[in-house]
N, C-alpha and C positions, 0 to 999 in steps of 0.2 A: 436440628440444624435448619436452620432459614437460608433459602435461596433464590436470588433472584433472578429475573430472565436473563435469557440467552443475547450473548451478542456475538456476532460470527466473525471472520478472517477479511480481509479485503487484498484482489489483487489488482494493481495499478498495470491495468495490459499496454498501454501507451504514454507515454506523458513525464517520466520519471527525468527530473533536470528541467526539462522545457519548460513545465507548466512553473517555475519559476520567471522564465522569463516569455510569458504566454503562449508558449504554442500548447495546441488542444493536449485533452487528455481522457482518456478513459478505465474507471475504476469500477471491476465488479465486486460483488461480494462472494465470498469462498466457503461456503459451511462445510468443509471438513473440519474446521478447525473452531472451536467455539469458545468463549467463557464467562460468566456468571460471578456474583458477589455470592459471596456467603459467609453465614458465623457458624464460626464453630473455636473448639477447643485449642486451635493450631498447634496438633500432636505432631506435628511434620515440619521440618526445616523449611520447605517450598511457603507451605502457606502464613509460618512465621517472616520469613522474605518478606513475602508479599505485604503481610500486616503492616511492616516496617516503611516497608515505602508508599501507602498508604495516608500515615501517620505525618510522613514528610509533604504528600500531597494535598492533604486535608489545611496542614498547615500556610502550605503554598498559596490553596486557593484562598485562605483565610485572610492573608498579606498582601497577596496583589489582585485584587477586586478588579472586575472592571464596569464599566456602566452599561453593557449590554446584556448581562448576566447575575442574578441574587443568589447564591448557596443558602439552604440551612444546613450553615458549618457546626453548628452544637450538634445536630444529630448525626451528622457524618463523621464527628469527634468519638462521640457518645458510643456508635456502631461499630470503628475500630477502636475505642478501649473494650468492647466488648468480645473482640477478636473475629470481626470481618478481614476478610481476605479477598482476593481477586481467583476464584476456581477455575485456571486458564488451558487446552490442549495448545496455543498459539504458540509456535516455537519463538522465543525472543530472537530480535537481531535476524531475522531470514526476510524481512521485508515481506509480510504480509500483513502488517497490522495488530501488532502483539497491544500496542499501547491505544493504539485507536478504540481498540476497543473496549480496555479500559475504561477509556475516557468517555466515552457513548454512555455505559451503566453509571457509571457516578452523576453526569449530565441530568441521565433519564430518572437517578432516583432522589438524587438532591436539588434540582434545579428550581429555583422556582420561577411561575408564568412560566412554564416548558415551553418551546415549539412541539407540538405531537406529528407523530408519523400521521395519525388519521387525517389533519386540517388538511385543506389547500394549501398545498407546498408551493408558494411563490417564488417567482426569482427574489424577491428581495429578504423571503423567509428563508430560505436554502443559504443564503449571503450571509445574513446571520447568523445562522445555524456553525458554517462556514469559520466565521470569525471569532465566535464563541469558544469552539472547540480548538482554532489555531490559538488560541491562550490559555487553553487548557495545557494542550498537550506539548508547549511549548516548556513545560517544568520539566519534563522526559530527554526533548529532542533540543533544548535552547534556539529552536527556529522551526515553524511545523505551519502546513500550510490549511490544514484542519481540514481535510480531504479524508486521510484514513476514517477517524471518526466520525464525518459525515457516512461513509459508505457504512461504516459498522451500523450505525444509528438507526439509519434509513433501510441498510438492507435492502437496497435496490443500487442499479446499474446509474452509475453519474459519468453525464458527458461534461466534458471542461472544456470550455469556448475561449474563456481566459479566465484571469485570475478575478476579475467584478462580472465572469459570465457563467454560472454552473447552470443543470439542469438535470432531470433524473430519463433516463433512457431506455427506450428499449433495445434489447437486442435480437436479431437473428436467431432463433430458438434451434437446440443443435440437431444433428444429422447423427445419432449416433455410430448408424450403417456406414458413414463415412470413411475415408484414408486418412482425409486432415485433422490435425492437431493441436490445442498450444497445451503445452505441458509444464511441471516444474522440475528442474532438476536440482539435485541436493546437494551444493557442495562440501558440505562438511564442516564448515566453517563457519564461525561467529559471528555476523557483520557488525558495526554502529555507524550510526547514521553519522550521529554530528562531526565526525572527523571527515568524512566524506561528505559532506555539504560544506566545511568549512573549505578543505580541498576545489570543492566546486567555484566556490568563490572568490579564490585566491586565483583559479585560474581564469574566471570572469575579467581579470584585472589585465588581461593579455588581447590585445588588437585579434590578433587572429582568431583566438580561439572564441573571442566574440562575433568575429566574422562567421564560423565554422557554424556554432548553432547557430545562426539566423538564415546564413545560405544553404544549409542541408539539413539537421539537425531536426529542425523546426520543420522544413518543409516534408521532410520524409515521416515525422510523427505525424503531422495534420493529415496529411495522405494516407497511412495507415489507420485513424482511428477512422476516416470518411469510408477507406473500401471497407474495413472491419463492418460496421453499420449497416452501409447498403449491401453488403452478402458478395463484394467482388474480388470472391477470391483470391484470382491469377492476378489482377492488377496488387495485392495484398504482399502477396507473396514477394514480387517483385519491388514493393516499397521496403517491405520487411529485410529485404537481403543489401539495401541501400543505406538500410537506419542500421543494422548490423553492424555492417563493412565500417561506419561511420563511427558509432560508440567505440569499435576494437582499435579503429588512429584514434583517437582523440579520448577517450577516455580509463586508458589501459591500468592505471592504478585503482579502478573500482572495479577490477576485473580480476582475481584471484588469480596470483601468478600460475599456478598447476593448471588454469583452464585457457591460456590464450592459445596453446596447440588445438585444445579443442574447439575453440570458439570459431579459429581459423579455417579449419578443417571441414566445419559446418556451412560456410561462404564459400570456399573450394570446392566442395562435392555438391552443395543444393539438397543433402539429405536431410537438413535440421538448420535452422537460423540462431543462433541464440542472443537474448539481449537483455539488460539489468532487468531485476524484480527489487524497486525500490532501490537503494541510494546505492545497492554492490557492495563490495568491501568483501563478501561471503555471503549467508544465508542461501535462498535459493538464487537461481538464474533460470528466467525463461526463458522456453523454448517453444519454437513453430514448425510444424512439418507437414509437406502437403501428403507424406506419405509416412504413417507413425511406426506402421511394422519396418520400413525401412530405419527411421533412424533410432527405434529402439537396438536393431541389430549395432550399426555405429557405434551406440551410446550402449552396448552392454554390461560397458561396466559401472556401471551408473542406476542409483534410483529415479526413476520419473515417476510422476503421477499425472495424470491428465487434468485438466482445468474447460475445456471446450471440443468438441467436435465440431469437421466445419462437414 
């Protein structure tokens, strides 16, 4: 069996909607969850899947070219008739990056003149990088802002200033001893993007609710990824429960109807915040808590896993 490296999970802690119509954005990278190319036999349904849409994607990129980017499409032909797969833990549709990171290992092993993680990552190299990948992964999502796969790629923290402003970030290194939290919680359910970004769209086409992300929206993300950054967590907390309160009016159909009791419940008490992970619809929903033993108790009946101590 040949396998190639790892590419990790990406979580978009800020930014999810905005950073369509520029407000900041902040994506880490998640290694719980990891995946890798590889040939083998595909003895298994999963990895026959995978072959197949592979075979689709190989062909994709073979069709619509573009002039920032060369494949050699013969040997990424060649590699899935030989029965490459994508060897993924990334749960699909939960909004961490299942396809990004796809798209990262086929980038990193077919691309040619790469950008390498090692160079001097320029803004204008990250921009590329950036654009590359939103046409990659735009055969997945029919609209993708090539962020996930930058984060998989890169495997470090991207601040989003706007859409012609990225950069790679540090963050705040955690407090494990800590109370505070952001966590993911599991809804159970399936999400996809594109129905829910077409949905975004459609509602782009409404005065107010254009109004809505520019006069709160917008300001409560840039102010949460700024405390997140500079370590200010009370001010955090208190942006976090404004950008909340704001997603649960205005964006309640990406909000899985069995959790608007809870989502509510979490702005009424101050035990837990929660807010999209990625476009909603299902997969996970994040969640903030300045105090975690508290709102695991709330949220007992629920899987969480933690992502940050603050």
């Amino acid at each position: 069996m040949v396998k190639g490296p790892l590419f990790y999970s990406k979580i978009l802690l800020f930014g999810e909607y905005g950073i369509i119509k520029n407000s900041k954005g902040l994506s880490i990278p998640y290694n719980f969850y990891n995946g890798a190319l590889k040939i083998s036999d595909l003895s298994d349904k999963a990895s026959k899947e995978s072959n197949k849409s592979l075979l689709l994607f190989a062909k994709y990129l073979s069709e619509n070219s573009s002039k920032l980017v060369k494949f050699d499409n013969k040997a990424f032909l060649k590699d899935v008739n030989k029965g490459m797969y994508f060897d993924s833990s990334i749960p699909q549709g939960y909004g961490v990056g299942s396809s990004g990171a796809l798209v990262a290992s086929i980038y990193d092993k077919y691309a040619s003149d790469k950008i390498t993680v090692l160079e001097n990552l320029t803004r204008d190299k990250l921009l590329k990088l950036k654009a590359i990948f939103a046409h990659m992964e735009s055969f997945f999502h029919g609209n993708s802002s090539g962020l996930d796969p930058l984060n998989s790629y890169l495997s470090l923290p991207i601040l989003i200033h706007s859409k012609n402003d990225v950069e790679t970030a540090g963050i705040p290194s955690q407090k494990q001893q800590n109370k505070g939290a952001v966590f993911l919680l599991d809804s159970g359910i399936v999400g996809e993007t594109a129905p829910m970004v077409n949905l975004f769209m459609e509602k782009m086409k409404q005065d107010g609710f254009r109004s809505m992300l520019k006069e709160q929206f917008v300001i409560y993300t840039d102010a949460c990824v700024e405390d997140f950054l500079s370590g200010n967590v009370s001010s955090l907390f208190a942006n976090i429960k404004k950008l909340s309160k704001t997603v649960f009016d205005n964006f309640k159909p990406m909000i899985p109807q069995k959790f608007h009791k809870l989502w509510k419940e979490g702005i009424d008490t101050n035990d837990y915040y929660l807010k999209l992970c990625g476009s909603g619809g299902g997969g996970y929903i994040l969640g903030f808590a300045e105090d975690f033993e508290k709102a695991k108790k709330s949220l007992k009946d629920y899987s969480l896993d933690v992502v940050y101590r603050f």
